[in-house]
Z-matrix of the N, CA and C atoms (Angstrom, degrees):
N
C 1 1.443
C 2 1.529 1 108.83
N 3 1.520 2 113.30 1 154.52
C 4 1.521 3 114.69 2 -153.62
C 5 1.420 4 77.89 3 -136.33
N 6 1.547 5 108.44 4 139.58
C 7 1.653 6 106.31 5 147.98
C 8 1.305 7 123.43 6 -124.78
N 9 1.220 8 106.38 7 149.68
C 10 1.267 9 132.21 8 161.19
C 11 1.849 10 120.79 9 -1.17
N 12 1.438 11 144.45 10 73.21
C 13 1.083 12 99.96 11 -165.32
C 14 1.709 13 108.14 12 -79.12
N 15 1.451 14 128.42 13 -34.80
C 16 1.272 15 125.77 14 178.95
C 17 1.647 16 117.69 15 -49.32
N 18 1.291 17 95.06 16 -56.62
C 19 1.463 18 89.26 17 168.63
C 20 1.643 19 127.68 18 -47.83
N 21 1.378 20 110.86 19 -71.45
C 22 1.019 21 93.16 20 163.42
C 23 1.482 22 145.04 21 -60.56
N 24 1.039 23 101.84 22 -9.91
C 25 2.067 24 104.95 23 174.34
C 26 2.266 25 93.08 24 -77.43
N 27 1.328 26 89.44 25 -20.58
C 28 1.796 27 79.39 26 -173.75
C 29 1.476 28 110.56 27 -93.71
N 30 1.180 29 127.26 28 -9.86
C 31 1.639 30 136.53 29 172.07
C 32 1.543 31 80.25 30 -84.82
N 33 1.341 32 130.52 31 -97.43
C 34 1.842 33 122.69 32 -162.40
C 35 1.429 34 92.81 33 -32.65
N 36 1.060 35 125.50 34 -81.29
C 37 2.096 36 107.54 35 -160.91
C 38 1.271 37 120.36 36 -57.61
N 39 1.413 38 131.00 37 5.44
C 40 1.678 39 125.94 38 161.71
C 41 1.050 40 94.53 39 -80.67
N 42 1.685 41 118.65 40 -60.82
C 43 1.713 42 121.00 41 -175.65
C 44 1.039 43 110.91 42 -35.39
N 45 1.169 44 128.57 43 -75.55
C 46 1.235 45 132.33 44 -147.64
C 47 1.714 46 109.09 45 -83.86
N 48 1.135 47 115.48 46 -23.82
C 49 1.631 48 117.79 47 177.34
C 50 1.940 49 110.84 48 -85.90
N 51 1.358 50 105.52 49 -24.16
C 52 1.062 51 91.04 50 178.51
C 53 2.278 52 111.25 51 -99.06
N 54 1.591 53 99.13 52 -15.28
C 55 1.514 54 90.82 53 155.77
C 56 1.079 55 130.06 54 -57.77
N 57 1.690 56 112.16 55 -43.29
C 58 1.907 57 102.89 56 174.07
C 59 1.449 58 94.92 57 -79.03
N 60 0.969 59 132.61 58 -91.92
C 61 2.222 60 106.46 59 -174.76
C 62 1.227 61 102.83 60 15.51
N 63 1.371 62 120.08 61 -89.79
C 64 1.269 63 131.21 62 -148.86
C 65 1.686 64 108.30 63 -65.50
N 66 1.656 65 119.11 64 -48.33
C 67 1.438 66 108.88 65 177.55
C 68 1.527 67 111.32 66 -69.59
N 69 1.334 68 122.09 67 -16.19
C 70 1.643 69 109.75 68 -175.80
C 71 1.334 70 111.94 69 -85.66
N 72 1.496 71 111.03 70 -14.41
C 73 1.490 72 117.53 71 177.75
C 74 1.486 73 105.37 72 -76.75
N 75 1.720 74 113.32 73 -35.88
C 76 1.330 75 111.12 74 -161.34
C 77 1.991 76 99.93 75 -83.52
N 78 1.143 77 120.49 76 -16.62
C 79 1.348 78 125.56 77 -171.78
C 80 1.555 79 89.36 78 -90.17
N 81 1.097 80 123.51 79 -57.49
C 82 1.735 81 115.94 80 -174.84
C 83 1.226 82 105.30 81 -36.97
N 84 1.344 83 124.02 82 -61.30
C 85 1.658 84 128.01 83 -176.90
C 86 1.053 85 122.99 84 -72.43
N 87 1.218 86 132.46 85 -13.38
C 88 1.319 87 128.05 86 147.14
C 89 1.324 88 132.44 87 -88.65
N 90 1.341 89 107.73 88 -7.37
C 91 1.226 90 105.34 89 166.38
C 92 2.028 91 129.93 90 95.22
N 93 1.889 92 82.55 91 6.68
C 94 1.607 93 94.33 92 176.87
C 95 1.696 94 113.80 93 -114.26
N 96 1.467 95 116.93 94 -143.77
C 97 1.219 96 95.03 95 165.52
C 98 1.577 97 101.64 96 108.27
N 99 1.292 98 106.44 97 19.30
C 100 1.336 99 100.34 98 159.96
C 101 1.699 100 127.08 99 -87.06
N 102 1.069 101 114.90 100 -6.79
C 103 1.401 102 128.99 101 -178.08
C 104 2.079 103 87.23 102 -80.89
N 105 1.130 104 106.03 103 -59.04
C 106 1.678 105 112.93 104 -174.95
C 107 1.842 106 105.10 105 -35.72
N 108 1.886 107 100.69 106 -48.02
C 109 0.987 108 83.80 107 -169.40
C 110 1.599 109 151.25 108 -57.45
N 111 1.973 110 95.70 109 -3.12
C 112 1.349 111 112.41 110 179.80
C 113 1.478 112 126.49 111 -80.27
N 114 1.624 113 109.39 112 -1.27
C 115 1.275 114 130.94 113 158.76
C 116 2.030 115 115.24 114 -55.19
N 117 0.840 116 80.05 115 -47.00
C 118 1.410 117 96.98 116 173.52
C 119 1.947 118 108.49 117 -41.54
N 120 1.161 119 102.56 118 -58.03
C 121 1.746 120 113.88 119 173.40
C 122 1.278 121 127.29 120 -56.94
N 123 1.675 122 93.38 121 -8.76
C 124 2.240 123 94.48 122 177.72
C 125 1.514 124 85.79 123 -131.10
N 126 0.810 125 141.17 124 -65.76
C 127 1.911 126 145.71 125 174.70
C 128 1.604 127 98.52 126 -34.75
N 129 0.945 128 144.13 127 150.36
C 130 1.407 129 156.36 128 163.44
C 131 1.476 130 93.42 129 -113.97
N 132 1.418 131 112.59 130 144.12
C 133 1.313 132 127.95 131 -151.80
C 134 1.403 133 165.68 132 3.76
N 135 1.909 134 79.82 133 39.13
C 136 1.537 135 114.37 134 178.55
C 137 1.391 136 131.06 135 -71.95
N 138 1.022 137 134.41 136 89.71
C 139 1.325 138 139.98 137 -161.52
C 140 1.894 139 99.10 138 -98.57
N 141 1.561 140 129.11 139 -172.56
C 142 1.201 141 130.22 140 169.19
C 143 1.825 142 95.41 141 -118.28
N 144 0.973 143 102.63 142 86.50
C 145 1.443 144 106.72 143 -174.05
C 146 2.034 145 87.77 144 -154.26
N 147 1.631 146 87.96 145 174.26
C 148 0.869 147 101.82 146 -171.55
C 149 1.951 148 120.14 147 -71.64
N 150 1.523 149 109.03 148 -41.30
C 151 1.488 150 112.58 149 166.37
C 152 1.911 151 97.04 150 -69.03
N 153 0.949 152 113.58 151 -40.46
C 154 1.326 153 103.31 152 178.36
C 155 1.507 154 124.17 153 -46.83
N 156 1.079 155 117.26 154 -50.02
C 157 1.532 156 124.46 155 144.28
C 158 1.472 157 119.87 156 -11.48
N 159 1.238 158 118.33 157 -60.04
C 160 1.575 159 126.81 158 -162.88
C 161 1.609 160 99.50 159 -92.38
N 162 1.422 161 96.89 160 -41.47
C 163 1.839 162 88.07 161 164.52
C 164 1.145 163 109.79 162 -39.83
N 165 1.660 164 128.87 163 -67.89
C 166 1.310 165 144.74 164 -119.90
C 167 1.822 166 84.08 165 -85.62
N 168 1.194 167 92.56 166 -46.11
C 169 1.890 168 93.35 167 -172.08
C 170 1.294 169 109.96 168 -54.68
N 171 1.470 170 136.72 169 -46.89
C 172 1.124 171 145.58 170 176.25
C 173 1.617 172 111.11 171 -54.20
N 174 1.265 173 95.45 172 -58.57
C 175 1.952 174 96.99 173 167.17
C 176 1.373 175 128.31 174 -51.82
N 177 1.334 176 92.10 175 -38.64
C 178 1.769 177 109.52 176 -172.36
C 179 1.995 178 94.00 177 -58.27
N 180 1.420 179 91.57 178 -62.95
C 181 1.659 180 103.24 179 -176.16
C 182 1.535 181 115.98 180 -24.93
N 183 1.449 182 94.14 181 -76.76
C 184 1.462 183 115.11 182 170.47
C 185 1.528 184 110.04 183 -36.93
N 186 1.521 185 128.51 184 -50.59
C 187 1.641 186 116.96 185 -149.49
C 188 1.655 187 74.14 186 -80.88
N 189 1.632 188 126.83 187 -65.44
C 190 1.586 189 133.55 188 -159.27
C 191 1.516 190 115.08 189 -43.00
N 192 1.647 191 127.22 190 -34.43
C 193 1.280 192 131.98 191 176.63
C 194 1.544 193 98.45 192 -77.03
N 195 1.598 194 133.90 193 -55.36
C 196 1.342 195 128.33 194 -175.14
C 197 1.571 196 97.45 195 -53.37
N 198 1.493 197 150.40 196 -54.95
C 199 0.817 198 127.60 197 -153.58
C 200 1.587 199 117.43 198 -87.56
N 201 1.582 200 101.35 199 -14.99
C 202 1.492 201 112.50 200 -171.66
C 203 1.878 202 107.75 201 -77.72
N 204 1.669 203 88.38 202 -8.10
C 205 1.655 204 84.91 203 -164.76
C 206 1.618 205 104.47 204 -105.42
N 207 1.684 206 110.22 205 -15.32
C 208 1.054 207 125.72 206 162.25
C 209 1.602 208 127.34 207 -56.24
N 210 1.406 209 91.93 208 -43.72
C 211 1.550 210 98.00 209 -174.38
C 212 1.643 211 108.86 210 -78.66
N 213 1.460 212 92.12 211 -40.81
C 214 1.691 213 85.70 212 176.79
C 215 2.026 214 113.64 213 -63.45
N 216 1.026 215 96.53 214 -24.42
C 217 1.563 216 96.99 215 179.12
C 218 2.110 217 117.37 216 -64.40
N 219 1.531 218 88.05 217 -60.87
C 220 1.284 219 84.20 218 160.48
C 221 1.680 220 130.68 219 -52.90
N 222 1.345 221 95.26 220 -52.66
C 223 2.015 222 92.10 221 178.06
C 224 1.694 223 115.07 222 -44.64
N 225 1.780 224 100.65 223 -42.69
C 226 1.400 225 100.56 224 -167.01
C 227 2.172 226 101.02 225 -65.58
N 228 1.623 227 84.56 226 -36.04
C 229 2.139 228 82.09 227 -179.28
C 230 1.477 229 88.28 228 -43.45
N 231 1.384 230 117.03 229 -97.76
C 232 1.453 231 139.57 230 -152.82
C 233 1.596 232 104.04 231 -32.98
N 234 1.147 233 123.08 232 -58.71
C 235 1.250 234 121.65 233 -169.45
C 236 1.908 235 104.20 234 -55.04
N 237 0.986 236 109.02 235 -48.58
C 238 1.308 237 105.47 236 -176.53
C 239 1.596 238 108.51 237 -55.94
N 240 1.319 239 103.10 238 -66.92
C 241 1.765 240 95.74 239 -179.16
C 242 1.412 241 120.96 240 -45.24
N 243 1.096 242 122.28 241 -40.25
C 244 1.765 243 132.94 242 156.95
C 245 1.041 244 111.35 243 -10.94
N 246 1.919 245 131.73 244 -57.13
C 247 1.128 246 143.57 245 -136.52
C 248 1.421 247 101.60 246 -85.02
């Protein structure tokens, strides 16, 4: 069995871009979000604010597809040599 690497790099970068969306929105409104703020140190101009949000989604995208397409790359190496 072979997977997907696009696909899967595009299921990890919704996941993962729309979890930070969603937790930086949910920390903005409540008012915490200091743990978030260490996002800020790998994201370039990620703040816990509200444009920060859409940053974060865009980043999220980007890191969740690189890794989703990574992993599928490796599985497909390994699995093959396996055989």
């Amino acid at each position: 069995m072979r997977l997907d690497k696009v696909a899967l790099g595009l299921a990890a970068g919704i996941l993962w871009g729309a979890g930070i969306f969603l937790l930086t929105l949910w920390c903005h409104y409540r008012g915490g979000g200091n743990t978030l703020i260490l996002l800020s140190q790998v994201y370039l101009g990620y703040s816990v604010s509200l444009p920060g949000a859409f940053i974060g989604l865009v980043w999220g995208f980007v890191d969740g597809f690189l890794g989703g397409w990574l992993l599928a790359w490796l599985y497909n190496r390994f699995a093959r040599d396996a055989k």
